[in-house]
N, C-alpha and C positions, 0 to 999 in steps of 0.2 A: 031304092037305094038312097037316092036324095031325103025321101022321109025319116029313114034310122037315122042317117047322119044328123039331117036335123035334131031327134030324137035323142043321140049320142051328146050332142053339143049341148043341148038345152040343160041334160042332167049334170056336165063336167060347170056347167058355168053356176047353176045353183048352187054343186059343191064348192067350189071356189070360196062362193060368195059367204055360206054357212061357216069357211074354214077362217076366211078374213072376218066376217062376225065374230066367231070364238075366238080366234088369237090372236087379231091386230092387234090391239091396246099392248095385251104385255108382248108380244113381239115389239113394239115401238119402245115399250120402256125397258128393254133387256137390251134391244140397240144402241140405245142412249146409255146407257148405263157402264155398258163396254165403249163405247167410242170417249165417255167419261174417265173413265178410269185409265185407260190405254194410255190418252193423250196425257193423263195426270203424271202417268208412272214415269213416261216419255222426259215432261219438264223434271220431276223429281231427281231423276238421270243424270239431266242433264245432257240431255241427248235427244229434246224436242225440235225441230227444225223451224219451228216459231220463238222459241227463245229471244232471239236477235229482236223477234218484231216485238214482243214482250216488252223487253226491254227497252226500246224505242220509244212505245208507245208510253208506259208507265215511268218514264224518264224520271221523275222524282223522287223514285224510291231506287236502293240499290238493287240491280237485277240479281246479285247472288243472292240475295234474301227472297227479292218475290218474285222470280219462275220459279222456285221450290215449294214455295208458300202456294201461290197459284195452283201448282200440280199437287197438293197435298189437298187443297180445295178441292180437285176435279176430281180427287181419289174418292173424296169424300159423299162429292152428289154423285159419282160412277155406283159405292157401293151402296148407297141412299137406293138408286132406281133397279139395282139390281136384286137385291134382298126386298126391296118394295119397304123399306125400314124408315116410318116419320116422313113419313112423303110430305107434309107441306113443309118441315126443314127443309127438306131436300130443294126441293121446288123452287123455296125461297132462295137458298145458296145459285141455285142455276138460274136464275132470275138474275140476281147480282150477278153471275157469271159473265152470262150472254151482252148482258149492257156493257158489261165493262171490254167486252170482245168490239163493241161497234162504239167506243172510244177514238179507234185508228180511223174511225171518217169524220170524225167533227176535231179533234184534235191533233191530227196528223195525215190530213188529206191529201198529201203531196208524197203520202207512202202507199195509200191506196187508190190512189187514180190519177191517169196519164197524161200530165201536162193539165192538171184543173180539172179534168173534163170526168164528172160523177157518171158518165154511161162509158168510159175510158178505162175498167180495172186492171190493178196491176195482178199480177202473182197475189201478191197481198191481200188487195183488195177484193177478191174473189175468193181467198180463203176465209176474210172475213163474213161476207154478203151469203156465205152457202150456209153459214149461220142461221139465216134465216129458216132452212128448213128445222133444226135442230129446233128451234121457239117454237114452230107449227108442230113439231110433235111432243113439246114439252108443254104446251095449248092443248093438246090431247090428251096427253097423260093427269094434265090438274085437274080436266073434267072428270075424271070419275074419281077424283081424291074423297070427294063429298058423299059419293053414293056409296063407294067401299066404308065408308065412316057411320052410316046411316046405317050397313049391314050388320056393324060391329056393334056384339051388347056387353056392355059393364054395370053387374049391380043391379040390370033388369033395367034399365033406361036406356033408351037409344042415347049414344054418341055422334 
């Protein structure tokens, strides 16, 4: 009995493995792509729950213009990674994105962490920092911008 199971488990973990081989990538960029676009429609709304931090944070510009502008941005790399359309635009735009997300800790560090202390986040500062994942899989997604491009033929010469 111990041996099937073994036997059982060995063959559910190589499926696994073959299924995260074949679909992580565009599962990562289909994630990204809606959590893009969501959070886009969200600001566009008027009805994003970062607005206020938004706002805060890009203090120089008027917020009624850019959390719209912003969420027309995020509509934009959402349908970019969802359609897989011009990925290094896209890429690019989420690029500018992301930096301008981690803005709120070099120029407003006293909205993202508690009392100074950069291991102290607030609310904020932890909606910010989970950021980080979003780059790691947008670090994932650019790498294979190059070999899908390398796939693609025009006119009989690689691109």
């Amino acid at each position: 009995m111990n041996r099937s199971l073994h036997g059982w488990w060995h063959e559910l973990d190589r499926a696994m493995i073959r299924f995260m081989a074949s679909h992580g990538i565009r599962l990562m960029r289909l994630a990204l792509g809606v959590v893009f676009f969501w959070f886009g429609l969200l600001k566009v709304m008027g009805r994003s729950p970062v607005g206020e931090l938004v706002a805060r944070t890009v203090y120089w510009v008027s917020p009624e213009f850019f959390v719209p502008f912003l969420g027309v941005w995020e509509m934009v790399v959402g349908l970019g990674l969802l359609f897989a359309v011009a990925l290094r635009l896209t890429l690019f735009l989420f690029w500018l994105q992301m930096a301008g997300t981690m803005l709120v800790l070099v120029l407003r560090p006293e909205i993202a962490f508690q009392q100074g202390n950069p291991f102290l986040l607030t609310t904020e500062g932890e909606f910010v920092i989970k950021n980080l994942v979003l780059i790691a899989g947008g670090i994932v997604i650019g790498g294979t911008v190059q070999k899908a491009a390398k796939n693609l033929r025009i006119g009989g010469t690689r691109c």
